[in-house]
N, C-alpha and C positions, 0 to 999 in steps of 0.2 A: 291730451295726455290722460293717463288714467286716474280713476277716484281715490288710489294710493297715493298716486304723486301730492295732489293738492292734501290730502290728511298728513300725509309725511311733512310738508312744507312749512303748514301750517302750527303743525306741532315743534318743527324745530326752532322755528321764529319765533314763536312764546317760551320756549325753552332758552333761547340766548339773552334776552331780559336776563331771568334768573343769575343764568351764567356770569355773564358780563358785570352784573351787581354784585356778585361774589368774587371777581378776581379784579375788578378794579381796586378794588380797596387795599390790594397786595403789588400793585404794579409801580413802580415808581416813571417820572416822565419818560418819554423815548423809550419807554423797554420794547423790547421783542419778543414775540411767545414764535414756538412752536405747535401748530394746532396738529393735533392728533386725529386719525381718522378710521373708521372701520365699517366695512358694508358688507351686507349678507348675502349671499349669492346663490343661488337654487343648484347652482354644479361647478365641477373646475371650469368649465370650457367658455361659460359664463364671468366669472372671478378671471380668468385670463386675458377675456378682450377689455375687462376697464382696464388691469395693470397696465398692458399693452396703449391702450389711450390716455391713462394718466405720464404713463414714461414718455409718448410722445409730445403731450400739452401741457405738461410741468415742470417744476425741478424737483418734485415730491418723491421722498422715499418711501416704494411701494411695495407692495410683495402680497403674492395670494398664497393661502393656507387652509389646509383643513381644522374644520371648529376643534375646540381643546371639547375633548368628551367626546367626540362623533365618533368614535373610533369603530363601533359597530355598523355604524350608517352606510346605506348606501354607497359603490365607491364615486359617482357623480354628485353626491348630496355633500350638503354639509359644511359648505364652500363658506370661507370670508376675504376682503380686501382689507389690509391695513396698511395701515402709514402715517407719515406725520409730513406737514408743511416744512421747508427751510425757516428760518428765523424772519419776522415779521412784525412790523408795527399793526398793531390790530385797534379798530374802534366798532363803535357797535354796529356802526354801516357796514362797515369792510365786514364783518364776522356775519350780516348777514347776509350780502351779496355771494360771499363765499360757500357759504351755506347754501343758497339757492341752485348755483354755480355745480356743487359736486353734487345734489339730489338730482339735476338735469340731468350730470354726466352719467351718472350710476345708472339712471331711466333706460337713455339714449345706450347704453353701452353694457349690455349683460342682456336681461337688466339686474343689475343691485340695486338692494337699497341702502341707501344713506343709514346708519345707526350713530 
């Protein structure tokens, strides 16, 4: 894979430390989060094969859009995927297998990146 992937990776797994130590402390047992998601995409055509991958390999509410402000940009530039998980028990393993999980996808599928 490319030398983005592992920098992305590697930055978002020390980023969920952080994370996870901030919202445990607001969770009570059994809760469910919603994780929220947004990846950058170089065009629409790009941002349409993850939605198109993630509507088939999830239950993830997804949707590609153009960036808020790109309005001058390029009209293939400027591309994002967002979305949020269904409701989900979350622990630091799960938040970070999941995490690994949607950097592949976005890699393998655009590619986007993970943000």
């Amino acid at each position: 894979m490319a030398e983005w992937y592992d920098q992305l990776l590697a930055l978002q797994l020390r980023t969920n430390r952080e994370v996870w130590a901030g919202v445990q402390e607001h969770l009570e047992p059994d809760s469910e989060l919603r994780l929220g998601f947004v990846y950058l995409a170089p065009g629409e055509p790009e941002a349409q094969e993850l939605v198109e991958f993630l509507d088939a390999e999830t239950d993830y509410e997804v949707e590609a859009r153009r960036r808020p402000g790109e309005e001058g940009a390029e009209p293939d530039r400027a591309w994002i995927v967002i979305g949020t998980t269904q409701p989900t028990a979350v622990t630091l393993d799960m938040l970070d297998d999941w995490v690994e999980w949607m950097i592949a996808a976005g890699a393998a599928h655009g590619p986007c990146a993970f943000d």
